[in-house]
C-alpha positions as CSV (number, residue, x, y, z in Angstrom):
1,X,33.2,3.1,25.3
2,X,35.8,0.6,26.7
3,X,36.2,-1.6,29.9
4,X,39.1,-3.1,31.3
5,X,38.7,-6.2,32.8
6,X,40.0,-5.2,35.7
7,X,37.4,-2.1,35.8
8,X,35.0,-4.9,35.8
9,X,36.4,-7.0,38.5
10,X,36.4,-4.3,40.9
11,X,32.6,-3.6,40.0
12,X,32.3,-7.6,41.0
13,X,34.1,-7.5,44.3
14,X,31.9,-4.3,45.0
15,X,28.3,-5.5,44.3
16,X,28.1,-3.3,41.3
17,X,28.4,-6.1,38.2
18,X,25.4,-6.7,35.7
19,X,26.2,-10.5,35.2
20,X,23.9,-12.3,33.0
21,X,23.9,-15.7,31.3
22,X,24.2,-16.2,27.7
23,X,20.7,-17.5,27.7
24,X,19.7,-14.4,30.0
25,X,20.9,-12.4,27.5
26,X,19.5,-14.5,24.3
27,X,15.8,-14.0,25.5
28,X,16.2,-9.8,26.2
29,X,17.7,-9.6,22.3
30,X,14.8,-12.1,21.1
31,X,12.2,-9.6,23.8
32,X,13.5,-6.8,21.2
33,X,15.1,-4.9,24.3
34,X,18.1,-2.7,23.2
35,X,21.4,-3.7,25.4
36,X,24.2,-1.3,25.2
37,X,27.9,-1.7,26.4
38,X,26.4,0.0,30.0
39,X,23.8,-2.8,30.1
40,X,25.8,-5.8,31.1
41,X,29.6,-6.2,32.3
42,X,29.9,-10.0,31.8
43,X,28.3,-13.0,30.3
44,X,28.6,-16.7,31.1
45,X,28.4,-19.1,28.2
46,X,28.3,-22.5,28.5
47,X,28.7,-25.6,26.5
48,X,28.3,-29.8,26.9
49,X,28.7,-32.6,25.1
50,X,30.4,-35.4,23.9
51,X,34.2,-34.6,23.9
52,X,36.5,-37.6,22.6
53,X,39.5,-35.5,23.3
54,X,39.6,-36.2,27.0
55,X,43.0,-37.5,28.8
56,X,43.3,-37.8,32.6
57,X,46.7,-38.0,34.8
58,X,46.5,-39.7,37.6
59,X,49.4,-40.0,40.3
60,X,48.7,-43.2,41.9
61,X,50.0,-45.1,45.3
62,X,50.0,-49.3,44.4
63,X,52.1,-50.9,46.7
64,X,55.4,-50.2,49.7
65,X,58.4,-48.4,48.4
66,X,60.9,-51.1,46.5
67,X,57.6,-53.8,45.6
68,X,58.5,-52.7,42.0
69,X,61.1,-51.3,40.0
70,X,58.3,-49.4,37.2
71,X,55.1,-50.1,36.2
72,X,55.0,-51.3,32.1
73,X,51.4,-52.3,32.2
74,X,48.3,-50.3,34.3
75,X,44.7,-50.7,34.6
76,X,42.2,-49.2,36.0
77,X,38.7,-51.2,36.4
78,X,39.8,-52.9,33.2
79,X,40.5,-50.0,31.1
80,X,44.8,-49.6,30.0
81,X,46.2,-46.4,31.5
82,X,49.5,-45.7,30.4
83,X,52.8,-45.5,32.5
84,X,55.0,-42.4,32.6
85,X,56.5,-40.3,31.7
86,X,58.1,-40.4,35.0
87,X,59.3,-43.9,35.8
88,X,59.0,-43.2,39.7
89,X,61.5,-45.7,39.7
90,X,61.0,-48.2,43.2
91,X,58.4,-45.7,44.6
92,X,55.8,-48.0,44.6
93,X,53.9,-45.2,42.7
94,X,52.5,-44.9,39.3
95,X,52.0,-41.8,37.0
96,X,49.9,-43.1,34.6
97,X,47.7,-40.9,31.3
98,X,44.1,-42.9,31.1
99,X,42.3,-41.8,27.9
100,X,38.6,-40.8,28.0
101,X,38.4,-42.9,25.2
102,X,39.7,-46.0,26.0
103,X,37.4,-49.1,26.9
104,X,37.5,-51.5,29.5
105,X,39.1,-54.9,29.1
106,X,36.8,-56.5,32.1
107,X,33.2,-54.4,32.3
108,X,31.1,-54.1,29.2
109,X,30.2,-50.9,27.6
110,X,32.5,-49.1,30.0
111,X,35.1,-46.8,29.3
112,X,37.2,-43.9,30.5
113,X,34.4,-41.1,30.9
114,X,32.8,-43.7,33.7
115,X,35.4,-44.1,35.4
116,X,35.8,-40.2,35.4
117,X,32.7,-39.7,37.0
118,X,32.8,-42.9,39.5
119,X,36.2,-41.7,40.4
120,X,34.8,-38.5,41.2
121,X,31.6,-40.0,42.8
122,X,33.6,-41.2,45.3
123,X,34.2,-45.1,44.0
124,X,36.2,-47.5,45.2
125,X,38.2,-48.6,41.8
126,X,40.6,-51.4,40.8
127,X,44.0,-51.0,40.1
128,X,46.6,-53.5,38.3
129,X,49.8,-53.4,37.4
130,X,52.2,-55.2,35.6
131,X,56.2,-54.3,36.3
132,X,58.6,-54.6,33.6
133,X,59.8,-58.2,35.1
134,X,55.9,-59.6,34.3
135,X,55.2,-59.2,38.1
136,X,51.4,-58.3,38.9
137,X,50.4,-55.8,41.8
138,X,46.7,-55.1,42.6
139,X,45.0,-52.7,44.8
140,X,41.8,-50.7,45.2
141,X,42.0,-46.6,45.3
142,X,39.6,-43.9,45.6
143,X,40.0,-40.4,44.1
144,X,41.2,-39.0,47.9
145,X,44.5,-41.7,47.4
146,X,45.6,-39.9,44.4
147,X,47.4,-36.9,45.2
148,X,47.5,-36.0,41.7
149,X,44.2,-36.6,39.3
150,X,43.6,-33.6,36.5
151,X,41.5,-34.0,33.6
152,X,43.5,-32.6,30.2
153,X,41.3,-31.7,27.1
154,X,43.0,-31.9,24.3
155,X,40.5,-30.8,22.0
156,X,37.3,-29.5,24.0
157,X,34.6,-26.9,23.8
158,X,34.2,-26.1,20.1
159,X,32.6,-23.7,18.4
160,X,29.6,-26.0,17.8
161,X,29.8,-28.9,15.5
162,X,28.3,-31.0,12.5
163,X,25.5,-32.9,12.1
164,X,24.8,-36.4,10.5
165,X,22.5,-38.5,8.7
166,X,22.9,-41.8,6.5
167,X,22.0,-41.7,2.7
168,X,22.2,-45.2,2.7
169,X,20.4,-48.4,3.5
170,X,22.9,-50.1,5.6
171,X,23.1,-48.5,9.0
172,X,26.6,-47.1,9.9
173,X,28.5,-47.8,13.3
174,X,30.3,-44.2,14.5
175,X,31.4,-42.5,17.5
176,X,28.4,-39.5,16.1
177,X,25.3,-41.8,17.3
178,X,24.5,-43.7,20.0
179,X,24.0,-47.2,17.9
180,X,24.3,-47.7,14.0
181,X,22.9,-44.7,12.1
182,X,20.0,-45.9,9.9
183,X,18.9,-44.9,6.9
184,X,18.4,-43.8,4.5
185,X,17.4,-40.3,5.1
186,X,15.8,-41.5,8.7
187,X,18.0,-40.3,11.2
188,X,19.4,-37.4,12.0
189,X,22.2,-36.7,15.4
190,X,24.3,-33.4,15.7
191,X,26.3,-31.9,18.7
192,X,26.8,-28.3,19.8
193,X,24.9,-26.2,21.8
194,X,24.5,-23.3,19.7
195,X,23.6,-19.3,20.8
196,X,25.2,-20.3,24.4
197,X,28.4,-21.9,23.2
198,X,31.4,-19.9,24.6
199,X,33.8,-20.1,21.6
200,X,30.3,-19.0,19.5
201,X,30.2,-15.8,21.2
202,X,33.7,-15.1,21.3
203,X,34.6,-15.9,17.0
204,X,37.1,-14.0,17.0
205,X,39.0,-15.3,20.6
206,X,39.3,-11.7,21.7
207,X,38.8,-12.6,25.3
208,X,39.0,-16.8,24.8
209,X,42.6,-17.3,24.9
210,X,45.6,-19.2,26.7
211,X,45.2,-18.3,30.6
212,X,41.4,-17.3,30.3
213,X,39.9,-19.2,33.3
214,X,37.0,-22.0,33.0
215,X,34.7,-23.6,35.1
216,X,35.3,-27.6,33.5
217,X,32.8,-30.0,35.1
218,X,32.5,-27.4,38.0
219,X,36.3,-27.2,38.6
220,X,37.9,-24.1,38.0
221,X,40.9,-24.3,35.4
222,X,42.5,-22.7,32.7
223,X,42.7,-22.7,28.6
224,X,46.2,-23.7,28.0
225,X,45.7,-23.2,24.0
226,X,43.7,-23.7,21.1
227,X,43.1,-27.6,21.0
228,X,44.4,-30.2,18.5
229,X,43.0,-29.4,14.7
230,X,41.9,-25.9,15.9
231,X,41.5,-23.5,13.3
232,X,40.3,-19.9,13.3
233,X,37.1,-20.9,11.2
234,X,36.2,-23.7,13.6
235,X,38.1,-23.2,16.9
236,X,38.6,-25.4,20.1
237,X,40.5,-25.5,23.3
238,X,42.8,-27.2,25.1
239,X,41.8,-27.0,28.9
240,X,42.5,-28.4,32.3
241,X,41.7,-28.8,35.8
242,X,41.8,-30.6,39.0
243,X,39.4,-33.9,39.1
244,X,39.4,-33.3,43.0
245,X,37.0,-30.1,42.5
246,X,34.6,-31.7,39.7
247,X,30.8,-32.5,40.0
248,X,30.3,-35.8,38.6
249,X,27.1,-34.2,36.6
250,X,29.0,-32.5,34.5
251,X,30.7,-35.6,33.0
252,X,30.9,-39.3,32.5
253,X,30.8,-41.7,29.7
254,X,28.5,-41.8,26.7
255,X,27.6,-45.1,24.7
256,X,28.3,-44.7,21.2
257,X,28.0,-47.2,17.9
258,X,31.4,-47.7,18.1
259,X,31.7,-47.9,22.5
260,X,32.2,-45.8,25.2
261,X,33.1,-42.2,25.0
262,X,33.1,-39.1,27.3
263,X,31.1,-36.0,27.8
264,X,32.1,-32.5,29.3
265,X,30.6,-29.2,30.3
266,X,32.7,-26.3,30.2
267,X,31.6,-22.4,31.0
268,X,33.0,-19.7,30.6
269,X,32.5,-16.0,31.7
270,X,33.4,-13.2,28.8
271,X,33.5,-9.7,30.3
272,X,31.7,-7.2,27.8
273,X,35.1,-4.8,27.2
274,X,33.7,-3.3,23.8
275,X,31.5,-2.9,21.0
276,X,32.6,-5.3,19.2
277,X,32.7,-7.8,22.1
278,X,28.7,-7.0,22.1
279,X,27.3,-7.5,19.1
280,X,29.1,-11.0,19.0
281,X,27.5,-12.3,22.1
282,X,24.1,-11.0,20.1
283,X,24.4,-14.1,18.4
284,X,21.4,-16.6,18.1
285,X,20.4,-20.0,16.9
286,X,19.6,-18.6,13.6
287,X,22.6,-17.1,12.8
288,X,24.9,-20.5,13.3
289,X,25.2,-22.5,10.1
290,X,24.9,-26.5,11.2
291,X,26.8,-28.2,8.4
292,X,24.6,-31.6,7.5
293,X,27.1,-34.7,6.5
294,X,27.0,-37.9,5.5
295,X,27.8,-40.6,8.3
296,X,30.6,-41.4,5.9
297,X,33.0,-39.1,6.4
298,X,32.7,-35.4,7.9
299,X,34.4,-34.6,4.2
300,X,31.3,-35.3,2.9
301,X,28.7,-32.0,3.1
302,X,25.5,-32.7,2.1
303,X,23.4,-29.6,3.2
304,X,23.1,-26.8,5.8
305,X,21.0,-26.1,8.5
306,X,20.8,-24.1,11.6
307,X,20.9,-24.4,15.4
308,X,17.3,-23.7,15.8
309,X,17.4,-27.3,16.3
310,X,17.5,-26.4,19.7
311,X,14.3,-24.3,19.8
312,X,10.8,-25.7,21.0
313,X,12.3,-28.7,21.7
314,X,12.3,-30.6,25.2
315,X,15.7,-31.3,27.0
316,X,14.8,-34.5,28.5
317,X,12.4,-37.0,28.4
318,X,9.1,-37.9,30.1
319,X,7.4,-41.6,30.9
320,X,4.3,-43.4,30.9
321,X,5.1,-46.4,32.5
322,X,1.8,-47.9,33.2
323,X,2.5,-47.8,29.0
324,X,4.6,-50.9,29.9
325,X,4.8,-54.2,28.3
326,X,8.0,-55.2,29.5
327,X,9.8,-55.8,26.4
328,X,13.0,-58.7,27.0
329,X,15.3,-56.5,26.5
330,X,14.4,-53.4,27.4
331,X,15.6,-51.3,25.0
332,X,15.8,-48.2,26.3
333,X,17.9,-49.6,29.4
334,X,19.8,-51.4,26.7
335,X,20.9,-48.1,24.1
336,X,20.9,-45.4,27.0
337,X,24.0,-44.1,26.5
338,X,24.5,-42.6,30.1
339,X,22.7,-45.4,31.6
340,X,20.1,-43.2,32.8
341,X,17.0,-45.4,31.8
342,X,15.8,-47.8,34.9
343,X,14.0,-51.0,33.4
344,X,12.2,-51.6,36.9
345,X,10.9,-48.7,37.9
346,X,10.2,-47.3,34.5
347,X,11.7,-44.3,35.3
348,X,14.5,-42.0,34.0
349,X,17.4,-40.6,36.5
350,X,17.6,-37.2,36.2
351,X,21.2,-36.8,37.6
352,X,22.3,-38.9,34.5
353,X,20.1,-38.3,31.7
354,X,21.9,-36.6,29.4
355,X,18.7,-35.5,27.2
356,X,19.8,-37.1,24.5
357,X,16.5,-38.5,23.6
358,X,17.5,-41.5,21.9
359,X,15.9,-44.1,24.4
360,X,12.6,-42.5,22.7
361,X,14.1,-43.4,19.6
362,X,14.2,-47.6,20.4
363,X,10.9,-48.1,22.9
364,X,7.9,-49.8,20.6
365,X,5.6,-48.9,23.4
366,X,6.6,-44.9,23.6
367,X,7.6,-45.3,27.4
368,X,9.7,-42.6,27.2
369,X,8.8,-40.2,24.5
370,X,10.9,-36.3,24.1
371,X,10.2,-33.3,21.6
372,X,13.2,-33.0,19.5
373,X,12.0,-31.7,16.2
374,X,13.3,-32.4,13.0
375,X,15.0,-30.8,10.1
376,X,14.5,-30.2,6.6
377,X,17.2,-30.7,4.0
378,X,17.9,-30.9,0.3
379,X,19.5,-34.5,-1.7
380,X,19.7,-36.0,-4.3
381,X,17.4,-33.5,-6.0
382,X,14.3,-33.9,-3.3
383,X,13.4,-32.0,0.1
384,X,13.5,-34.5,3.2
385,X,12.5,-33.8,6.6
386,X,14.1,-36.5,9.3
387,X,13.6,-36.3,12.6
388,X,16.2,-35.2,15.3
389,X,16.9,-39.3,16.5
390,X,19.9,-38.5,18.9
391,X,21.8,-35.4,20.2
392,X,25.5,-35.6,21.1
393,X,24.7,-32.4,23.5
394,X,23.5,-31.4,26.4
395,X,21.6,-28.0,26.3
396,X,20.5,-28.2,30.1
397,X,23.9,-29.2,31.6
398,X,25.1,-26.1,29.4
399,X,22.6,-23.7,31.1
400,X,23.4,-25.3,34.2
401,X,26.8,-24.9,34.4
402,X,26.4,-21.4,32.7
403,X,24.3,-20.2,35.7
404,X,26.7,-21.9,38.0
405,X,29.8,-19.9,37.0
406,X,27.3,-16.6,37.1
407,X,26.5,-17.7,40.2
408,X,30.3,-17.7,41.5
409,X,31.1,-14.7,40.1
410,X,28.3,-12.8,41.8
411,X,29.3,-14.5,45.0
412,X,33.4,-13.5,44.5
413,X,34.3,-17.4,44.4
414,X,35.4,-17.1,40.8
415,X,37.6,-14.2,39.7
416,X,37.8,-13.3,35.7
């Protein structure tokens, strides 16, 4: 039997569509109950996480028509933006590229996934900017006084990821963990959301493709193409959409051993045309390989595990604080990478937690304290089981924003 996806559209618009999640559709296979082609039309898959490859364009108003010839020099709360490619020559207007990335030059730990989600928050933020005759121009905007603001992936949503640990003694500073990775042997961070991924359940891009819509940080967009360093064994895409339409819980910034970085969550819905189609979304945590490497250099293997590392595990913390001893500093306040951990109240925000359980990792007292398993792995000729000590992804926002697009294309506000 084969569907069209138009065949399953119409069943959408008419009432008719069996749409389940990926997670939905995960616990019926585990439940041992048979699903056939008839069973289910479409499937929502989701994915969040730390994605470094993360550009915004802005279109900004700065000063009165003729203030400036063009901007050479831009920044936004601190962090450098940079001008063009259109000059906008004596508008008085800035186009300007602001890397996820990038950090800020005037507010600690702060980078360009912050400002994403202050932006979209509703923030006043600053804006400077230096003309090419060394002239300075400053002014305050809000998200509503750019007429153009659209996040770009350049390398988003990939079909899972590595994990890391550190052989050696000296801890390592990287992007992969959110302070030095210790060792040796003692730590253990990996990213990807495994059975629910989207790219996961689509290996071989049958439906995943340029023009396939997304929802990105609750924003409906598009794939444009397969991301930078894409490959058909480990594939990513290059997406975008309009920052205007985005829920800051989706995304923000993520502290890092090496600074700030950014996090997205992207769904998307893959209608069930074929067979083939089928048994591919059948996938679970067992069956994906999770590749173990050395903090060194993601050239360097050193065993291979599975994405079971997501099973009976919690996806965010609890506290204790009558626990307290009110440690100067607090560490947990001090490594959260989302800034989710309040020192007074003892308390974790919910809206920004971003489950990755590392605040666990640093509090003597326990104050916080979060499931996350471990693994087991072979080197240098012995067995070692380390403990999961930080996770680059988010399994809850994935659900979340899984059930969301389910949600909008049972209601008709999302087309396939």
């Amino acid at each position: 039997m084969v569907k069209t996806v138009k065949e399953i559209q119409s069943k959408l618009d008419s009432g008719e569509a069996i749409v389940l999640t990926a997670d939905e559709l995960k616990t019926k296979i585990r439940n041992n109950e048979e699903i056939s082609i008839d069973d289910v039309d479409v499937v929502t898959c989701g994915t969040s996480g730390v994605m470094s490859g993360t550009t915004a364009l802005f279109h900004i108003p700065v000063a009165q028509p003729g203030s400036f010839n063009k901007a050479k020099e831009v920044y936004i709360n601190g962090i450098p933006a940079y001008p063009g490619p259109c000059p906008n020559e004596l508008l008085g207007t800035v186009d300007v590229i602001l890397y996820g990335t990038n950090h800020s030059e005037s507010i600690e730990n702060y980078g360009g996934g912050f400002l994403i989600k202050d932006l979209i928050d509703g923030k006043e933020v600053d804006v400077k900017v230096i003309d090419v005759e060394d002239n300075e121009f400053n002014t305050t905007v809000t998200l509503d006084d750019m007429p153009t603001a659209r996040l770009i992936g350049t390398r988003n949503a990939f079909m899972n990821y590595s994990s890391f640990t550190n052989p050696d003694k000296v801890s390592v500073k990287s992007i992969f963990n959110a302070a030095p990775l210790e060792g040796p042997y003692n730590s253990f961070t990996f990213s990807g959301c495994g059975e629910i991924n989207p790219l996961q359940n689509d290996p071989n891009q049958k439906v995943i493709n340029k023009g396939t819509k997304v929802l990105l940080n609750g924003s409906e967009g598009i794939v444009i193409d397969n991301g930078t360093r894409s490959t058909p064994e480990k594939p990513n895409l290059m997406l975008t959409a309009d920052l205007h339409d985005m829920k800051s819980y989706y995304c923000g910034g993520f502290k890092t051993g090496m600074g700030p970085e950014i996090f997205n969550s992207v769904a998307i819905a893959i209608p069930v045309l074929d067979e083939e189609i089928l048994e591919n979304l059948k996938v679970l945590n067992k069956d994906i390989p999770l590749p173990v490497c050395d903090i060194h250099g993601r050239h360097l293997p050193i065993d291979t595990v599975d994405y079971t590392v997501w099973e009976d595990v919690d996806y965010r913390p609890t506290t204790e604080p009558d626990m307290c001893f009110n440690c100067i500093p607090c560490l947990p306040a001090l490594y959260c990478p989302t800034n989710a951990y309040d020192k007074k109240t003892k308390t974790v925000d919910t809206e920004l937690c971003f489950g990755c359980g590392y605040c666990s990792m640093v509090c003597p007292r326990g104050i916080p304290s979060i499931n996350m398993g471990s693994v087991s792995i072979e080197a240098e000729g012995k067995t070692r089981n380390i403990q999961v000590t930080c996770r680059q992804s988010d399994k809850k926002r994935a659900l979340d924003i899984s059930l969301e697009l389910k949600e909008k294309l049972l209601d008709g506000s999302f087309k396939l």
